[in-house]
N, C-alpha and C positions, 0 to 999 in steps of 0.2 A: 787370884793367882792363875794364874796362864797355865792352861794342860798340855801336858807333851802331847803330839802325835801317835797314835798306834804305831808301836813297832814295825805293823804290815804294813802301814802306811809308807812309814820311811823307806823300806825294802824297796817297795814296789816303785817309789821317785828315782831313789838310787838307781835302780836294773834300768830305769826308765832314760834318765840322762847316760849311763854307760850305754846303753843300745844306740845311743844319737851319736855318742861320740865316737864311738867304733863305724857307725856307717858314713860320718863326714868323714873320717879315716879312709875308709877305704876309698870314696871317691877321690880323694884327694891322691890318694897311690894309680890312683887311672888316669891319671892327668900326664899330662908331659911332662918331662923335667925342666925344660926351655921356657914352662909356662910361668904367668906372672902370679901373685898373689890374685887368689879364685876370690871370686863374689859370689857372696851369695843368691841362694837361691830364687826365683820374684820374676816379676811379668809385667808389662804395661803395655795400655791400650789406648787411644786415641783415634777420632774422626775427623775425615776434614771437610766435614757441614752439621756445624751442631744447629746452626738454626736451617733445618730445611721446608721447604714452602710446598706443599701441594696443589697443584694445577687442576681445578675442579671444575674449569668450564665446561660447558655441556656439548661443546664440539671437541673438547680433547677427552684423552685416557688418564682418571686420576692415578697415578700414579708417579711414586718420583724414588730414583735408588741414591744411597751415597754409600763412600768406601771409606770402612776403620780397619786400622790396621793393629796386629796385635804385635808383640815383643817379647824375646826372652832377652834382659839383660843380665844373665848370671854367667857364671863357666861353666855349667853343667847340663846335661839335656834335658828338656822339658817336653812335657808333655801339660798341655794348658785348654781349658774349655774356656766359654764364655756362655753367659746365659744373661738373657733379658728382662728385665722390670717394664711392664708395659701397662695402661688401661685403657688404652683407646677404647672405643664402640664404634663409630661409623669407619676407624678406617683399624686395619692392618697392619702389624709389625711382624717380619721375617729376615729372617739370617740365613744369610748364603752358604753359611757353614760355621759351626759351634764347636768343631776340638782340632787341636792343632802340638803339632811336634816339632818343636823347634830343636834347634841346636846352640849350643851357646854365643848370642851377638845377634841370634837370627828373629828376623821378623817376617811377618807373612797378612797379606791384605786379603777382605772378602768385603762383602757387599750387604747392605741392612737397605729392604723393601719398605716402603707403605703406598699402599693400595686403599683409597677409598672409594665415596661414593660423587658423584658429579652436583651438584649445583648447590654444597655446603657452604654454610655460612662464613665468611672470616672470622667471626667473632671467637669459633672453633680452634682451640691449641692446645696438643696434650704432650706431658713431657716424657722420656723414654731413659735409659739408664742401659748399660752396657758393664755386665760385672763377670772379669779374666780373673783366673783362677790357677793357680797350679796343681796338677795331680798327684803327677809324675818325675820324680828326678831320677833321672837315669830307668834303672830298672826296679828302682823301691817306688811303690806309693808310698806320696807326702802324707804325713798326717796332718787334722786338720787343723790342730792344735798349734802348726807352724807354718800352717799356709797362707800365703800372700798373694792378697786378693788385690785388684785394679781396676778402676772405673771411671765410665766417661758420661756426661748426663749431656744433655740435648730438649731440645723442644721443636716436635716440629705443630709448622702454621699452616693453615689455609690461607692459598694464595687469593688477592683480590683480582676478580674483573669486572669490566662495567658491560654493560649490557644496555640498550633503549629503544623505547618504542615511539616513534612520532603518529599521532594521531589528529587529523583534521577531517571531524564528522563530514564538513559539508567541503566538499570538492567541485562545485560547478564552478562552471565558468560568470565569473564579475563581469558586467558590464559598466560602462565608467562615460563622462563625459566632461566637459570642463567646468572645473571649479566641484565635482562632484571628488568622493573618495569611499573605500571600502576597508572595513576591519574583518582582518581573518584570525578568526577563535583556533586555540588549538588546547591540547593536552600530550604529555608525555610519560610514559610507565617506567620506573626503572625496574630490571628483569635481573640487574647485577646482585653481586652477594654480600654488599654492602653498602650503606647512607653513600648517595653520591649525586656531584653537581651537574646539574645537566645543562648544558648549553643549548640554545635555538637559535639557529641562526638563516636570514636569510642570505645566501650562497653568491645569488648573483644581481648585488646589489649595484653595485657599480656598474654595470654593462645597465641597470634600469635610469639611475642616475643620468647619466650618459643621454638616455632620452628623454629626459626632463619628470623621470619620477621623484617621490620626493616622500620620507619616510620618518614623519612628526614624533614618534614614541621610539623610535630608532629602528635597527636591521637587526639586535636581537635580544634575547632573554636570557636569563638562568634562573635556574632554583634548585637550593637542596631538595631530592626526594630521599625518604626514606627506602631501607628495604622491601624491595615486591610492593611500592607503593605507586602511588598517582600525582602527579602535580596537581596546582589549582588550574583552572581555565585561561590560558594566556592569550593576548591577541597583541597583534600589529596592523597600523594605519600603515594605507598606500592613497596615495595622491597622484593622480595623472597627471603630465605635464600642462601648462599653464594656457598653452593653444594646442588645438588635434585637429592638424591640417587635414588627414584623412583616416580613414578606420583603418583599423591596425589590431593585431592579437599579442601576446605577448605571454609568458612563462615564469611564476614565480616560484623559485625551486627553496624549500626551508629543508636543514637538515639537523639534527640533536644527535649530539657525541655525548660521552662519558669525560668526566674531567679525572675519575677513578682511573681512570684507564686509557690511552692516549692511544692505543692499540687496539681497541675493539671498534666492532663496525659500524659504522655511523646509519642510522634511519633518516630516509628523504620522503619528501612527499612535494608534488607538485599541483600548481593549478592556473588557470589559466584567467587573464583578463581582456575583454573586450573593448577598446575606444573606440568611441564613435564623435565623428566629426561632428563639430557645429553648425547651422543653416546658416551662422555669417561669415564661414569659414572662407579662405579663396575660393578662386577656380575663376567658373561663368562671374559668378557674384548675383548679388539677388538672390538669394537661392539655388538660383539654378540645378545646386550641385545636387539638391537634395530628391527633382523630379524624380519618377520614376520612370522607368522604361515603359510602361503602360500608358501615362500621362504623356509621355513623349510620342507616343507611338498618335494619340490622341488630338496630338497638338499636330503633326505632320499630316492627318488627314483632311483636319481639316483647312490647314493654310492649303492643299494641296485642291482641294474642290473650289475654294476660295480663285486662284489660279487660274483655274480651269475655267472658272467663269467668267472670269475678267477677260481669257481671251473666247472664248465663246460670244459675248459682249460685243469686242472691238470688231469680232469678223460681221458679225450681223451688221453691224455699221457699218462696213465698207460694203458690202453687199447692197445695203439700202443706198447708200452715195452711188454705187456703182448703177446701179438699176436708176438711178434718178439723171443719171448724167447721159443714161443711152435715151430719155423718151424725150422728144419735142414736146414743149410746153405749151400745154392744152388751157387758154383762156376761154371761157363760158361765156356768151354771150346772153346778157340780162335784159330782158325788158323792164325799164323801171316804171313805167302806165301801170305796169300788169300787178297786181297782187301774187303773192306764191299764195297757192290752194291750203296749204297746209307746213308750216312755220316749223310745226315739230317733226315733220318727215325728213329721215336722213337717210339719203339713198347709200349704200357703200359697196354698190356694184362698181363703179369705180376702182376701190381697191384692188378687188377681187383683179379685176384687171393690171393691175399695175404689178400684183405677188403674184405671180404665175405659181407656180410648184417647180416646176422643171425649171425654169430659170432660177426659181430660190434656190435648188439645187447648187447649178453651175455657180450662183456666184459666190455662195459659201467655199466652194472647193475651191475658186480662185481667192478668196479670202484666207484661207487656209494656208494655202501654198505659197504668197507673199508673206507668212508670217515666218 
């Protein structure tokens, strides 16, 4: 059998619902006469960025605000809080402002913060909750027993960026000749805050092409890297063109973007290659091209004494024609009865007379001087 209520019980409901109905009363006597059928009393809240992204790059401020606006849809004045559900750890929820006095139809905008920290992971999202309240109607506090409450839920995200590091250990200069080629090794870091593809590209392939390079495993690479991880070792072949008329330098520029992020800064790294022409390349031909300046320096000395001798040569020759053409010709007269004394005596006082000094002299200089 079902038990009645205490008597005090009932009382106290009674006085309880007269006390509400006497105070809707009277609000309703504070009203206009002009005015229409009142609503009741209530609040509503809304934002317009339930999904917000925090900007965690390590050159920006993480920080990011958006704006909810609160509502009194009743006829009556309100006075309304809002208070937040939050559990972030790395970042920060704050409200611009928490209590609000509206008047009936009226709404009123403030501003909700989150501040964290810079170089957080994306993987990172916590959800957040926004819960309006009424206090106040008019000049009674609401109890709570009839208060209507309104809420607005959200998540916010860590925003993605990429970030990269190009790395090639060895940066000298390639030397290259024909029919020869070089593979340049490389590695790239991603620094971004999330698994991203990284591209490698050689930049200025085309202008190499152009001069007859030539690029067998292609102009470039990717790979997923994980978070704050390392690619594997990746290399690209370069091929010099097929004849190297002369030495030449030339500039291979690779540079790794983020595919995360199309906006973040790209890492370059350059390095340089050397051609060197061939010994049957044009020019002289022969070689030629390949002498040195020393060898040449070498080879003019001595074609150049070679020269010198050749006319040093022809002048003593005219000299000696010249001297022979000025002496009347001296025949020896022989006794052939007579025996010569001695067979292997050969007198060359003769000569002596015929080369003077002083006439070898003059005729060299006339020698000279007709050259």
């Amino acid at each position: 059998m079902k038990e009645n209520p205490h008597p005090s019980i009932v009382a106290a409901m009674q006085h309880g619902r007269s006390l509400l109905l006497v105070t809707l009363l009277l609000l309703l006597a504070s009203m206009p006469v002009a005015a229409q059928t009142p609503t009741a009393p209530g609040v509503e809240i809304d934002c317009e960025e339930k999904q917000p992204e925090l900007d965690v790059h390590p050159l920006n401020t993480p920080s990011i605000e958006i704006t909810c606006t609160v509502r009194n849809p009743s006829s009556f004045q309100e006075s309304i809080s809002v208070e937040k559900e939050w559990d972030g750890i790395e970042v920060d929820m704050m409200l611009g402002e928490d209590t609000f006095d509206l008047g009936p139809d009226e709404e009123e905008d403030f501003t909700v913060t989150f501040t964290g920290q810079t170089r957080m992971s994306s993987s990172i999202s916590y959800e957040f909750t926004l819960v309006a309240s009424v206090t106040n109607v008019g000049v009674l506090d609401w109890p709570e027993a009839l208060a209507s409450n309104a809420t607005v839920n959200g998540d916010l995200n860590i925003a993605t960026y990429g970030m990269v590091d190009l790395d090639i250990s060895d940066k000298s200069t390639r030397t290259m000749g024909e029919g020869e080629e070089v593979k340049v090794s490389f590695q790239f870091q991603n620094n971004g805050n999330a698994d991203d593809k990284i591209n490698v590209n050689l930049i200025n392939w085309v202008e190499l092409e152009e001069l007859g390079f030539s690029f067998p495993d292609g102009t470039f690479v990717a790979e997923t890297v994980s978070e704050d991880g390392v690619s594997t070792v990746r290399e690209l072949t370069i091929r010099p063109p097929s004849t190297i008329g002369e030495d030449s330098r030339h500039q291979l520029i690779f540079q790794a973007s983020s595919e995360n992020d199309p906006d973040a800064a790209v890492s370059e790294s350059t390095i340089s290659v050397q051609l060197e022409a061939s010994a049957a390349a044009g020019g002289l031909g022969g070689g030629l091209e390949e002498v040195n300046k020393d060898t040449l320096v070498l080879y003019g000395s001595i074609a150049g004494a070679a020269i010198f001798a050749l006319i040093l040569v022809v002048a003593m020759a005219r000299a000696l024609r010249r001297r022979a053409n000025s002496q009347p010709m001296y025949v020896p007269t022989v006794d052939v009865e007579d025996e010569p004394e001695d067979e292997d005596d050969l007198d060359l006082s003769d000569l002596d007379d015929l080369f003077s000094e002083d006439d070898d002299e003059d005729d060299l200089d006339a020698a000279f001087a007709d050259l």
